[in-house]
RODO-2510 file (C-alpha; in nm, 4 decimals, decimal comma):
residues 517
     n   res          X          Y          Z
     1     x    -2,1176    -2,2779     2,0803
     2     x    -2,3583    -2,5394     2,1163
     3     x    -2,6498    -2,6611     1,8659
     4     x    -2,9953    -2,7706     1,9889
     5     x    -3,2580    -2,9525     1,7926
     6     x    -3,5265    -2,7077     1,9200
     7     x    -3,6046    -2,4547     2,1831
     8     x    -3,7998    -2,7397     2,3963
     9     x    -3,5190    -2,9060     2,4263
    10     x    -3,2704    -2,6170     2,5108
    11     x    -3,5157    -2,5619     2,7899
    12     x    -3,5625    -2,8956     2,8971
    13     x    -3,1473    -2,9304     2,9487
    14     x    -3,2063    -2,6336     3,2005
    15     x    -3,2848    -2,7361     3,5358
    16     x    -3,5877    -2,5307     3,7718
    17     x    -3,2725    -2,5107     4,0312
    18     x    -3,0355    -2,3814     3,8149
    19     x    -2,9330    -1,9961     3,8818
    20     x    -3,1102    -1,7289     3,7208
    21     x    -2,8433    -1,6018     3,5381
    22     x    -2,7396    -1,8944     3,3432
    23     x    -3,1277    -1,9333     3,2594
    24     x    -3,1575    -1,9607     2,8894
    25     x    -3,3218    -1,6898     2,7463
    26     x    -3,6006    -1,5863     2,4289
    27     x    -3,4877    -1,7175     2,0946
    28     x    -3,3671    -1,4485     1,8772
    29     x    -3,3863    -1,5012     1,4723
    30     x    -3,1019    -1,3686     1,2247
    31     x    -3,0573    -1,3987     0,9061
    32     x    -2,8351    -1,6976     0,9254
    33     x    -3,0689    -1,8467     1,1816
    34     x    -3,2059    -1,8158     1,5349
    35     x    -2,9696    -1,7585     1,8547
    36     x    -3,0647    -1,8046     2,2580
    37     x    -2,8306    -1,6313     2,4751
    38     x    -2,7386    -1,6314     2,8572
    39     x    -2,8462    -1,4046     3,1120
    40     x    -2,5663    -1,1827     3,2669
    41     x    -2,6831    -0,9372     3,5919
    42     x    -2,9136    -0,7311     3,4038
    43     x    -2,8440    -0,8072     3,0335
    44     x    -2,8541    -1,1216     2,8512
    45     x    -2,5104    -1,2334     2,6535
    46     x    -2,5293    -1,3725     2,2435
    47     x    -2,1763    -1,5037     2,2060
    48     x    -2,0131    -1,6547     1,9214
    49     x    -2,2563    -1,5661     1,6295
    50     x    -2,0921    -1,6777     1,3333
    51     x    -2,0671    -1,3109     1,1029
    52     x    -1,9156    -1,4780     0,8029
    53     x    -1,7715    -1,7994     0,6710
    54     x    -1,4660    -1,9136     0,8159
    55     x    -1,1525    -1,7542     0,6150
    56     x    -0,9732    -2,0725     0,5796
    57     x    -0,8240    -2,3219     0,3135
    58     x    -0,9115    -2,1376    -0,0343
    59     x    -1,1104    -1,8341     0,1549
    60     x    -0,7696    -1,7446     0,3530
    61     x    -0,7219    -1,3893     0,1760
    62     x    -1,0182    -1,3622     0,0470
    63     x    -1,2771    -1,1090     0,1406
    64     x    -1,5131    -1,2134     0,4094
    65     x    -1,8143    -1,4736     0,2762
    66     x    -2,1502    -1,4587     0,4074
    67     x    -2,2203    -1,7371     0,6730
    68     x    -2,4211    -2,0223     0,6115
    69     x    -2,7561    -2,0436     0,7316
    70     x    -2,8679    -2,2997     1,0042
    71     x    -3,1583    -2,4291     1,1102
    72     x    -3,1362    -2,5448     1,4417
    73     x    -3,1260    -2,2806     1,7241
    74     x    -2,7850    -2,2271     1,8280
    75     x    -2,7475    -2,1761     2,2524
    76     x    -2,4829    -1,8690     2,2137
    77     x    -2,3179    -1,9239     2,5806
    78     x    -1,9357    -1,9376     2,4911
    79     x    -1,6970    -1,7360     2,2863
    80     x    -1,5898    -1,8090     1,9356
    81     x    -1,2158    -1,8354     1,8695
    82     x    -1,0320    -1,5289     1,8759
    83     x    -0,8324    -1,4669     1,5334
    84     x    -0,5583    -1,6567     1,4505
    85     x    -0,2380    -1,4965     1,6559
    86     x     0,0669    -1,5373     1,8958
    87     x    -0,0500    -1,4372     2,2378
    88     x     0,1300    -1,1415     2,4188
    89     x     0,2196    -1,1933     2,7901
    90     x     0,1690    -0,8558     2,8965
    91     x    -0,1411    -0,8168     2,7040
    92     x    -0,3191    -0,5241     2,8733
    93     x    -0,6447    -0,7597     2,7682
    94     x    -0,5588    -1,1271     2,7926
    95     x    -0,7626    -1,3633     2,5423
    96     x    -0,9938    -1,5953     2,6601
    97     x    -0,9986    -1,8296     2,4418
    98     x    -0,7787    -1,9971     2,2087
    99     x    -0,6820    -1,8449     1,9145
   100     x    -0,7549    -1,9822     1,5464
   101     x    -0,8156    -1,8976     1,2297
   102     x    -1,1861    -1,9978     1,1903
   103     x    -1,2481    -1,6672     1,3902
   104     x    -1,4949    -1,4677     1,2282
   105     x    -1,7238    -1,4318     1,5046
   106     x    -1,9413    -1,1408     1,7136
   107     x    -2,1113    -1,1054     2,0212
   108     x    -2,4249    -0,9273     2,1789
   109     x    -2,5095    -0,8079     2,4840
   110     x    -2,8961    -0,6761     2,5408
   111     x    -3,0617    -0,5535     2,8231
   112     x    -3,2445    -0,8116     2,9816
   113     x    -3,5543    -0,5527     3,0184
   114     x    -3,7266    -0,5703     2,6970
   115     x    -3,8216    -0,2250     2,5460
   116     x    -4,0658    -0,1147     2,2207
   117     x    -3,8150     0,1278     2,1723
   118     x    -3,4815     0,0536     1,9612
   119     x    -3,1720     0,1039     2,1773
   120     x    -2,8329     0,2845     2,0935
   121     x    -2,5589     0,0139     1,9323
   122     x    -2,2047     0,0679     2,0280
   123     x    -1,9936    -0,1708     1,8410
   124     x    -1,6408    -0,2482     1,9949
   125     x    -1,2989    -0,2934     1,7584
   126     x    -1,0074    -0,3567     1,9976
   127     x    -0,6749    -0,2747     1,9156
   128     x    -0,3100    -0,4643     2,0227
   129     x    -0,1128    -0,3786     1,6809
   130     x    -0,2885    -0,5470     1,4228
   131     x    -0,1166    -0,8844     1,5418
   132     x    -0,3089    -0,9149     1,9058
   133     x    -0,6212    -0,8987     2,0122
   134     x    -0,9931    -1,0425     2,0478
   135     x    -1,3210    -0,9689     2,1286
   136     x    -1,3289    -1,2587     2,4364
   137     x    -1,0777    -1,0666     2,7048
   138     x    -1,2718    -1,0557     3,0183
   139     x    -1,2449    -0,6584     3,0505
   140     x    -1,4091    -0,6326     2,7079
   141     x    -1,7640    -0,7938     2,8277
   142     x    -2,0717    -0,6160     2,7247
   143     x    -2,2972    -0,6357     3,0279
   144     x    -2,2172    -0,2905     3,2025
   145     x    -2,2998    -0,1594     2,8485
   146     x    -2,5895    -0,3193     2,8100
   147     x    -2,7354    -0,1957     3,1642
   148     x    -2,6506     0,1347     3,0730
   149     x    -2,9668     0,0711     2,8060
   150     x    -2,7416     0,0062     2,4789
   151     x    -2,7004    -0,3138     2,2682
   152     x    -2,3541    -0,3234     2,2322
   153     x    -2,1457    -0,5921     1,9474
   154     x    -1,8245    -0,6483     1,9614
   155     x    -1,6296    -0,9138     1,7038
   156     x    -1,3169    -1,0239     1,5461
   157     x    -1,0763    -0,9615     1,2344
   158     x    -0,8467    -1,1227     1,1014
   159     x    -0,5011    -1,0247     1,2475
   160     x    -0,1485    -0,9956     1,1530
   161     x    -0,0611    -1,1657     0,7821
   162     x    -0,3748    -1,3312     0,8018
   163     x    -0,5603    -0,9673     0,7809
   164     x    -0,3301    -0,8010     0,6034
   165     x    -0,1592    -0,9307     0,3148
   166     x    -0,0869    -0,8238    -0,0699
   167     x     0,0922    -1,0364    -0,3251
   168     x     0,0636    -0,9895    -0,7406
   169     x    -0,1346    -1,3072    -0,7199
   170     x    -0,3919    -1,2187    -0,4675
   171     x    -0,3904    -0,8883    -0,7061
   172     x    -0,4714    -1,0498    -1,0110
   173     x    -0,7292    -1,3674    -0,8624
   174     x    -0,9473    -1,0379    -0,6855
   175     x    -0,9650    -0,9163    -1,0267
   176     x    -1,0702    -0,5291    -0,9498
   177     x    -1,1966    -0,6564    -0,6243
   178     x    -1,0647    -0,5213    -0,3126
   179     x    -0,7750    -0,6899    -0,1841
   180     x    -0,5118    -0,7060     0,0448
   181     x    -0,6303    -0,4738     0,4255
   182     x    -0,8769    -0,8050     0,4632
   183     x    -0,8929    -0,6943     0,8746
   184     x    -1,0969    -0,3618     0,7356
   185     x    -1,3097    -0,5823     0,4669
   186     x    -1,3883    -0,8680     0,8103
   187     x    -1,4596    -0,5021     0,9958
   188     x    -1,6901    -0,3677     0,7184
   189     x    -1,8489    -0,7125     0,6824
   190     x    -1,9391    -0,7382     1,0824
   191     x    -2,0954    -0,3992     1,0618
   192     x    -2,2971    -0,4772     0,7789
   193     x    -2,4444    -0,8054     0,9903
   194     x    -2,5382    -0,5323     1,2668
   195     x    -2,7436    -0,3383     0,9959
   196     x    -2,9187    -0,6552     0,9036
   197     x    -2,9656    -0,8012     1,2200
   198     x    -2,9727    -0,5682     1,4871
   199     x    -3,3114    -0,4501     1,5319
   200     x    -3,3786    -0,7998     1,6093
   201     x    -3,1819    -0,7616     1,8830
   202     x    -3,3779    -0,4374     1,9954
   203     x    -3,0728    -0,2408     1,8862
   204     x    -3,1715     0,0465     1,6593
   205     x    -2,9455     0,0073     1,3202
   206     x    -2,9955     0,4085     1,2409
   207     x    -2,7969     0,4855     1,5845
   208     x    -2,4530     0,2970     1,5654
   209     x    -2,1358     0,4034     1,7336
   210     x    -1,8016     0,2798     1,6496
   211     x    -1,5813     0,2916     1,9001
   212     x    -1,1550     0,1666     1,9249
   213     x    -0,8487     0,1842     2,1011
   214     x    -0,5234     0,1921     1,9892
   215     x    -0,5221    -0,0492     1,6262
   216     x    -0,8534    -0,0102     1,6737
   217     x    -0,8802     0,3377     1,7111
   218     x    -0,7211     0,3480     1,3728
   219     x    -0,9592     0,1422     1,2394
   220     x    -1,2357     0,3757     1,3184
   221     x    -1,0628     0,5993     1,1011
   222     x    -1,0033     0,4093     0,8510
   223     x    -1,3819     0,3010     0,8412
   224     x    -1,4780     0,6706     0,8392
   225     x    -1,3051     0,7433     0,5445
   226     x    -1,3813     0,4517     0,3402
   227     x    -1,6435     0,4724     0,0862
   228     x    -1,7217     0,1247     0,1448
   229     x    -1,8443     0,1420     0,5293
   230     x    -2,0555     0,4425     0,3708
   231     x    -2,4069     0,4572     0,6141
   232     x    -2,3251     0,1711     0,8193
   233     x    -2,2889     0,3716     1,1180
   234     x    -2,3616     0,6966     1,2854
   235     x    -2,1087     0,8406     1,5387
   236     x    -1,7236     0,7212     1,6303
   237     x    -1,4767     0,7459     1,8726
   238     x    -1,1210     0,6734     1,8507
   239     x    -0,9258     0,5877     2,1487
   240     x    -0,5674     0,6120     2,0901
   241     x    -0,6038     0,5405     1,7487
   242     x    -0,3183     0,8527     1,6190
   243     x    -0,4377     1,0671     1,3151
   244     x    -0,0950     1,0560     1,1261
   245     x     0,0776     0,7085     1,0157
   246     x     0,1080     0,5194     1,3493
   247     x     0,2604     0,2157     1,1894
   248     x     0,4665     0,4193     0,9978
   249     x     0,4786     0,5632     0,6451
   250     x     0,1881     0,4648     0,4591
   251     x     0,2925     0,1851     0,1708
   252     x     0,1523     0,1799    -0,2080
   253     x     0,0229    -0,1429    -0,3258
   254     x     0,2924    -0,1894    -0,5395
   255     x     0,5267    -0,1365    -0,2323
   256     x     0,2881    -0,4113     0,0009
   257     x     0,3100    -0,7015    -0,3030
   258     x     0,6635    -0,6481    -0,3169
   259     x     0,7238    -0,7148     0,0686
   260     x     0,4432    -1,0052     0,0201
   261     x     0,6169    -1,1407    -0,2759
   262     x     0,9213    -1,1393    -0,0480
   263     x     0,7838    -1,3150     0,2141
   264     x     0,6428    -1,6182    -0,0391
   265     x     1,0046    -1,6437    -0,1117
   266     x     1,1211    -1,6922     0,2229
   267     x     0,9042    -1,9484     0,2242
   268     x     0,9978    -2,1331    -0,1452
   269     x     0,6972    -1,9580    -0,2912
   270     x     0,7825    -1,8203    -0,6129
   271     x     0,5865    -1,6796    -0,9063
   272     x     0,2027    -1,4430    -0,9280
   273     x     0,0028    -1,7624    -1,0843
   274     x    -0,2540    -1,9763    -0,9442
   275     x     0,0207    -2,1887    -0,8014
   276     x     0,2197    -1,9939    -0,6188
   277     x    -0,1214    -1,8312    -0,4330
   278     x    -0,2265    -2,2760    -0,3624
   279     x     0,0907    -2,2615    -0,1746
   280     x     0,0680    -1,9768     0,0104
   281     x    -0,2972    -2,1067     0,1733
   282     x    -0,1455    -2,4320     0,2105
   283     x     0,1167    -2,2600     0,4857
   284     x     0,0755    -2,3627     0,8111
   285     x    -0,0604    -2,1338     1,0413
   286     x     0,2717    -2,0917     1,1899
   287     x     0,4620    -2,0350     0,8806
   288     x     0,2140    -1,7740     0,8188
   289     x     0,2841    -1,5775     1,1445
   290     x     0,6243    -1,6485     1,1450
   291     x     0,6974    -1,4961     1,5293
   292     x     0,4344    -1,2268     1,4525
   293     x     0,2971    -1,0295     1,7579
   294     x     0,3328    -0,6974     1,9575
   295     x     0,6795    -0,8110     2,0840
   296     x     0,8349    -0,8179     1,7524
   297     x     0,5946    -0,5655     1,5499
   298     x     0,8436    -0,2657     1,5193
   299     x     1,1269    -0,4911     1,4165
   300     x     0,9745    -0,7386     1,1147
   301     x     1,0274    -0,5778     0,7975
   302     x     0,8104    -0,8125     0,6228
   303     x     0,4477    -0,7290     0,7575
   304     x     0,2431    -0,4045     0,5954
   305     x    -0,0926    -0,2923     0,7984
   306     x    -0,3360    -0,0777     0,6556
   307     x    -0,1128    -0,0215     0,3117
   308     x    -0,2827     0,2073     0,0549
   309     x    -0,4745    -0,0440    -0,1841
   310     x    -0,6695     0,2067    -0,3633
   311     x    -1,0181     0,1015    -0,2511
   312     x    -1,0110    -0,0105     0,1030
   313     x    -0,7622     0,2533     0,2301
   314     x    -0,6567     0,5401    -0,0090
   315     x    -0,4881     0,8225     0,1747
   316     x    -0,3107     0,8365     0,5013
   317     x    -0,5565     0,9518     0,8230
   318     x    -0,5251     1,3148     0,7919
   319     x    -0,4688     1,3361     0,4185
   320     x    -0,8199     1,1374     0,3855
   321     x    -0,9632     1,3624     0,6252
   322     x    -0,8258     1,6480     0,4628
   323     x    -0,9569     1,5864     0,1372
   324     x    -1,3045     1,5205     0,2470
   325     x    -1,2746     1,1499     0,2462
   326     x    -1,4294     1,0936     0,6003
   327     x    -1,7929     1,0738     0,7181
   328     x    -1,9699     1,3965     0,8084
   329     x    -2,0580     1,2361     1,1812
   330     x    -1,9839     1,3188     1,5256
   331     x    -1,6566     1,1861     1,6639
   332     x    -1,4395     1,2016     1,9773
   333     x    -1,1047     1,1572     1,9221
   334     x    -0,8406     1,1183     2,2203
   335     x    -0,5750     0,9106     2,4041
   336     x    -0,4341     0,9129     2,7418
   337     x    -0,1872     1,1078     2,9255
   338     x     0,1202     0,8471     2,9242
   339     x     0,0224     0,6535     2,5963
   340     x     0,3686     0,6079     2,4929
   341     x     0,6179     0,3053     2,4545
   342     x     0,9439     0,3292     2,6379
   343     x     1,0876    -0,0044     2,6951
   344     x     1,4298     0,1809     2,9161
   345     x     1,7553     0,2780     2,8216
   346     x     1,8731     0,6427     2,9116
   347     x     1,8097     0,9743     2,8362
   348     x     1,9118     0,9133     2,4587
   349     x     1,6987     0,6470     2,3937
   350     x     1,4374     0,8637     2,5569
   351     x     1,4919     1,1289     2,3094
   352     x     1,5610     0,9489     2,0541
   353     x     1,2716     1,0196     1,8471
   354     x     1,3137     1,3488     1,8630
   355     x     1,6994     1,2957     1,8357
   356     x     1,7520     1,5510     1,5309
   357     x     1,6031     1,8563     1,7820
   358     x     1,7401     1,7463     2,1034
   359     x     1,8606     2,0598     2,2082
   360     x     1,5095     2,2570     2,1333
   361     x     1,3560     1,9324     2,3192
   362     x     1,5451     1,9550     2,6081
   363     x     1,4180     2,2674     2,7706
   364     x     1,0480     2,1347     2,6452
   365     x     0,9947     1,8057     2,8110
   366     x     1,2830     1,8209     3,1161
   367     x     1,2572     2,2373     3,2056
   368     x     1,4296     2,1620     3,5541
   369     x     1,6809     1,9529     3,4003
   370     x     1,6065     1,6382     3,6286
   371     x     1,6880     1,3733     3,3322
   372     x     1,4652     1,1246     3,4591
   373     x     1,4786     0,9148     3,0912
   374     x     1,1557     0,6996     3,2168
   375     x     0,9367     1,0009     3,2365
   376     x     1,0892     1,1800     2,9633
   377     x     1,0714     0,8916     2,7370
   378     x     0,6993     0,8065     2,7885
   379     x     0,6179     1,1611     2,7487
   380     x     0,7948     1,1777     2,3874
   381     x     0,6359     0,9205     2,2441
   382     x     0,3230     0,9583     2,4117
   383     x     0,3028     1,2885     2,1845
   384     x     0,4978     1,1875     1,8816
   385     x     0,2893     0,8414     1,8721
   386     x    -0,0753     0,9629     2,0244
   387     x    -0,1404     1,2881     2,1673
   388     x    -0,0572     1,5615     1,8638
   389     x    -0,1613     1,3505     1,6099
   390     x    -0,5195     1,3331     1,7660
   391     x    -0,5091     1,6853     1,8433
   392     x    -0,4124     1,6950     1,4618
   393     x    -0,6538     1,4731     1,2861
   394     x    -0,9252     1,6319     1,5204
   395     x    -0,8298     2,0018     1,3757
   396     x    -0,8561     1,9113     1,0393
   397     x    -1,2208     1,7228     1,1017
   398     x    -1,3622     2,0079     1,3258
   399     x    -1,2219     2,2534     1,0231
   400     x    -1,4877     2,0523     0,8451
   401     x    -1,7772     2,1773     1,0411
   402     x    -1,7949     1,8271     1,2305
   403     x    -1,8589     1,8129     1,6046
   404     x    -1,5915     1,6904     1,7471
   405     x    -1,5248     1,6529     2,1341
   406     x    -1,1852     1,6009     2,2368
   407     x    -1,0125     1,4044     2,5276
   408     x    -0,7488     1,3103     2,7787
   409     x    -0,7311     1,0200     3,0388
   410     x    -0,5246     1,0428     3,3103
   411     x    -0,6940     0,8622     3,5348
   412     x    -0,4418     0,5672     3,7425
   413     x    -0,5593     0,2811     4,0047
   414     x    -0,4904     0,4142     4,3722
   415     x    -0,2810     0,1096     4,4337
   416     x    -0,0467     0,2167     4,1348
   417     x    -0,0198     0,5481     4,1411
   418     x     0,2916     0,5524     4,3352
   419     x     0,4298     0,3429     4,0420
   420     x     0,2811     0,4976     3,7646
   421     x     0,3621     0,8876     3,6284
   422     x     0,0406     0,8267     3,4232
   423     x    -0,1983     0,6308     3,2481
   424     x    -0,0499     0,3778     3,0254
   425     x    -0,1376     0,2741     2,7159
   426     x    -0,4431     0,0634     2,7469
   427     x    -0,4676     0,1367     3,0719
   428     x    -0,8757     0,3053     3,0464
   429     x    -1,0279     0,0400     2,9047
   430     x    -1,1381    -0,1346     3,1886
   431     x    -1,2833     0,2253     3,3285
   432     x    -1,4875     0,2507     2,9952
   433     x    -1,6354    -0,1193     3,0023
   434     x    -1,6693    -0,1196     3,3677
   435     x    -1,4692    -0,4116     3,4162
   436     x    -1,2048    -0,2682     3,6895
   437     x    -1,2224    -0,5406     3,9075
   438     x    -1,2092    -0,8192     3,6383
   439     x    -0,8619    -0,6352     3,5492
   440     x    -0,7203    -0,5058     3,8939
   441     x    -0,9119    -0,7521     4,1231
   442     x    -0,8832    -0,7006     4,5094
   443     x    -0,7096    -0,3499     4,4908
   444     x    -1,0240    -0,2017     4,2844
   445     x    -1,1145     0,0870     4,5120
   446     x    -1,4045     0,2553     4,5109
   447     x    -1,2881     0,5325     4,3464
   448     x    -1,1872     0,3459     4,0963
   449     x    -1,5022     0,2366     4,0276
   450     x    -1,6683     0,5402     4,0607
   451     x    -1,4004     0,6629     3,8152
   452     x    -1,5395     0,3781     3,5643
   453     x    -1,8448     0,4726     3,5901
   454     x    -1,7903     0,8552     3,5536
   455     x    -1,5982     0,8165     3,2159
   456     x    -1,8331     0,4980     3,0812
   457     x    -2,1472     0,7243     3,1407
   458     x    -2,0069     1,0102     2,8911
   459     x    -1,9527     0,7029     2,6192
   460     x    -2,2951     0,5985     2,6711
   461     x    -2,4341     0,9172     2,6065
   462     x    -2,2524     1,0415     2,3172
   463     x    -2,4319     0,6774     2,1990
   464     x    -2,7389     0,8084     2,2804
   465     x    -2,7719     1,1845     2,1797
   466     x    -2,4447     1,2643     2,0109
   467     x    -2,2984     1,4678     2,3085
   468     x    -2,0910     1,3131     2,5647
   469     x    -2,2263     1,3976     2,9403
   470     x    -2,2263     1,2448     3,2155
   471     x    -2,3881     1,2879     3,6149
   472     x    -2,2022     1,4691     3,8179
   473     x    -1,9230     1,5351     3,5402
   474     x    -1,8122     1,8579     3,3708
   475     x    -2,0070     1,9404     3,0586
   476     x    -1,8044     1,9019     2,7494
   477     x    -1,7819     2,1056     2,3851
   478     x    -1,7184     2,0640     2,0882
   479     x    -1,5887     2,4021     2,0532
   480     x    -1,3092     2,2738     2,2106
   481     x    -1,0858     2,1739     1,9454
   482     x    -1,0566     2,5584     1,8164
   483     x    -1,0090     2,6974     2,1901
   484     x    -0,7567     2,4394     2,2704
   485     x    -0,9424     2,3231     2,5305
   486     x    -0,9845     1,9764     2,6089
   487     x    -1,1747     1,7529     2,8570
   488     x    -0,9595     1,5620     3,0975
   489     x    -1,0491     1,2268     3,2943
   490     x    -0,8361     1,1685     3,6301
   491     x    -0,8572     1,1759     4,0118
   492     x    -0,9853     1,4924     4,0077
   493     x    -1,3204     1,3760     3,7815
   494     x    -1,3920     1,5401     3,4943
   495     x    -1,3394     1,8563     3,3968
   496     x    -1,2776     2,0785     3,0294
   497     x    -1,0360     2,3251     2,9935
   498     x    -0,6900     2,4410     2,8380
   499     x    -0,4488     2,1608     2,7310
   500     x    -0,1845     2,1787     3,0044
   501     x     0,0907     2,0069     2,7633
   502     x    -0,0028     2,2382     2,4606
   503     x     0,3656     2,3693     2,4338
   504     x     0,4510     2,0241     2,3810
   505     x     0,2073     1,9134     2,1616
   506     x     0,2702     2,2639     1,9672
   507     x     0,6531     2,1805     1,9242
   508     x     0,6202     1,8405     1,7948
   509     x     0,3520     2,0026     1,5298
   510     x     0,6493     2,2144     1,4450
   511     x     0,8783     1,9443     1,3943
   512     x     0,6465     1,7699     1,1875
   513     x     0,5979     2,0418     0,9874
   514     x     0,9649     2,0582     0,9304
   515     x     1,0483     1,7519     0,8197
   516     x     0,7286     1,7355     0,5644
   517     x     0,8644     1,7447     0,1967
***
């Protein structure tokens, strides 16, 4: 991000032959200080707005700090880092930039026709684990959003031990503060900044959607039912984001500073005083991640997302839900046909989630007995890991008298869909931005892109009116939930009706049931 003295001179640095879209454009003041963006098509781009201080040195695990105000208008053309992390190869959305952990930044994309009227907000929260991610991956741009008449944000948080992080001497410096699930504090703090500064924007800060996929489709729940994001926003939509423990059984805080004081002693840290915690922030960055990322996520023992802290996050997803914990908005809660992980093996690894029922799975999820372990391994955990815990969590909200409108997308690239039984995890959120052709390139048909429009327009307007709808798609209840209907995205467009894999999502309810205590 660049500083200029003054607007004249921003201006003056622009040449009369430069394009139109790289123009700069009006001034826009914040509360921190004023902001000129770039024009993109039809919107104009605000990137790297500084949202809070950045959470290094004494402020690493600490709860975000307001950012300092400046008074020189800062030309908001290039992303700011993305959070401190160990980039994943076969990230479904590369990063952009590199990572770090002065990171706390957001972006805004506006339409570039001005309007009396306040716009719709949709605020992105991206998901890859809690250890990956960032708001600056080229299929998470803003622009189709914004020419679909919304103001959409999107921002960082703090990642892996960086965002999430208890020891008994963070415990005792917070003092009764909140402590540990930072990454939900840095997402809490961000939304804030779009209350405060939004309307300046032309974004209307009484019509905000939240919307994430996969760790950041939990995060939508866990803002939802969090008395401290109370009234920041208005509607929410979790992609992917599970509605039981996706990262596993839900620690206490006494079980998180345990693995935390753990890892300080892996490192020579010992002790809960002052000391130990001067240390810890003097770690390198490195030392702090340790070989942290989606690759090794299931197997590190010493790493605790979204633990129980008693302030931030108090109950598990559905318990919260279930005991009234969660915002009394509108919601759409789904995931995709072939969300599941299954990195190959044969037909027992396939099963093996499932291993203690084999025999009742069998029949379920391979009728014609073809033992095909790929397709019967995506399938299981697609279920176990996604699809019946959304159809869960959503059961227990629309028991609430919520309207909530349920999904599926199923929807594949022609070029792959010789290759792929489904849609992968990740795999729709170039559809909903828009950005096909920034992630498939030359073999973007036009279907696909008529696809992305199809399933970006029913976003849009659930943003605008509450209701997701789209031209020339089906129409789409909230009834739904209790009819077992749902509303599926493919080749075929999109239509609402009953669940075809309801048997399946029925018998793993059973065997969750089963093993509860």
């Amino acid at each position: 991000m660049r500083i200029f003295p003054t607007v004249a001179l921003a201006l003056a640095l622009v040449s009369p032959a430069m394009a139109a879209d790289t123009a700069p454009q009006p001034v826009v003041d914040t509360r921190s200080g004023a902001v000129q963006g770039v024009a993109e098509g039809q919107s104009i781009a605000y990137r790297g707005i500084p949202y809070a201080l950045p959470p290094v040195g004494d402020l690493r695990w600490r709860a975000p700090q307001p950012a300092d105000r400046w008074t020189q208008v800062r030309v908001a053309d290039q992303y700011g880092p993305d959070c401190m992390q160990i980039p994943f190869k076969a990230d479904a959305a590369p990063l952009g930039v590199k990572p770090s952990e002065d990171c706390l930044y957001l972006n805004v994309w506006t339409p570039a026709e001005r309007s009396r009227k306040k716009r719709p907000v949709m605020v992105w929260i991206y998901g890859g684990g809690f250890v990956n991610g960032g708001s600056s991956p080229p299929v998470y741009t803003g622009r189709s959003f914004a020419e679909s008449d919304v103001v959409f944000v999107s921002f960082n948080y703090r990642l892996g031990r960086f965002g999430f992080f208890a020891h008994p001497a963070l415990k005792r410096e917070a003092a009764g503060a909140p402590t540990g699930n930072y990454a939900i504090l840095d997402q809490i703090a961000a939304l804030k900044w779009v209350q405060e500064n939004i309307a300046a924007f032309g974004g209307d800060p009484g019509n905000v959607t939240i919307f994430g996929e996969s760790a950041g489709g939990m995060s939508v729940h866990a803002l939802t039912t969090t008395p401290l994001a109370k009234g920041l926003f208005h509607k929410a939509i979790s992609m992917s984001g599970g509605g039981r423990d996706l990262m596993g059984p839900l620690r206490t805080a006494t079980e998180a500073e345990a693995i935390g004081a753990g890892f300080a002693r892996a490192k020579g840290i010992e002790g809960d005083e002052a000391g130990a915690l001067a240390a810890l922030r003097a770690l390198p960055a490195d030392s702090v991640m340790s070989g942290l990322n989606l690759m090794s996520l299931f197997g590190a023992k010493d790493f605790t997302p979204l633990y129980a802290d008693g302030q931030i996050v108090r109950r598990s997803i559905d318990a919260a839900y279930a005991a009234g914990d969660g915002a009394k908005i509108p919601m759409v809660i789904g995931a995709n046909d072939a969300d599941g992980f299954f990195f190959g093996g044969g037909v027992d690894q396939a099963y093996a989630p499932l291993a203690a029922v084999r025999a009742e799975a069998e029949p379920v999820y391979d009728p014609e007995a073809r033992k095909d372990a790929m397709r019967i391994g995506i399938a299981v955990s697609a279920d176990t890991m996604f699809l019946e815990p959304a159809r869960h969590v959503a059961r227990i909200i629309a028991g609430r008298g919520q309207p909530v409108f349920t999904y599926r997308f199923g929807y594949v690239p022609e070029y792959l869909r010789a290759k792929m039984p489904g849609a992968f995890h990740a795999s729709e959120l170039p559809f909903f931005f828009g950005t096909v052709d920034a992630r498939h390139g030359a073999a973007t048909s036009p279907a696909d892109r008529a696809a992305a429009r199809l399933v970006q327009d029913y976003w849009v307007n659930f943003a605008k009116t509450g209701v997701p709808s789209a031209t020339g798609g089906g129409h789409w209840s909230p009834g739904g939930v209790a009819a077992d209907t749902i509303m599926t995205f493919d080749a075929a467009g999109a239509r609402e009706g009953p669940d075809p894999i309801r048997s399946r999502l029925d018998f793993v309810e059973r065997v969750v049931a089963a093993r509860a205590p």
